[in-house]
C-alpha positions, 0 to 999 in steps of 0.5 A: 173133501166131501163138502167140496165135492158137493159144491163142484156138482152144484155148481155144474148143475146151477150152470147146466140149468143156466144154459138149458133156460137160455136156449130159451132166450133168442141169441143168449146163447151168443153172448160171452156168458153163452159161449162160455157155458157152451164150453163147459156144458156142450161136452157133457150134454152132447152124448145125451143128445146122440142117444136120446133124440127130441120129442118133436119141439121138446129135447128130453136129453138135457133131463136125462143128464140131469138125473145122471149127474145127481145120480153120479153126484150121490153115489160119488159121495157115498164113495166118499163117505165110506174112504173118509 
């Protein structure tokens, strides 16, 4: 349980990272893999966004959900551990 657990939130953060890098990429955030992480990132990033504004070109937010998702992954894990 645990190990898949692990997997879910590595593979949420693999495409976080994903669609983070590609607002770098003029119009990948358009194509059917744009859409699709938008999708399943944008609900997630979204309340970071209404609370923590960009620093003028740069937007900390995505980072802050980051480290809130690795936090909530350990401590989801050590949940985990101690019923298990």
């Amino acid at each position: 349980m645990v190990a898949i657990v692990n997997l879910l939130f590595q593979i949420y953060f693999i495409a976080l990272i994903i669609y983070i890098f590609m607002s770098w990429v003029p119009g990948s955030r358009e194509t059917a893999i744009g859409e699709f992480l938008a999708k399943i990132c944008e609900p997630y990033l979204e309340p970071f966004r209404r609370f923590i504004p960009p620093l003028g070109l740069f937007d900390l937010s995505p980072i802050v959900a980051i480290l809130v998702l690795q936090f909530a992954k350990v401590g989801l894990i050590q949940v985990l551990l101690m019923i298990f």
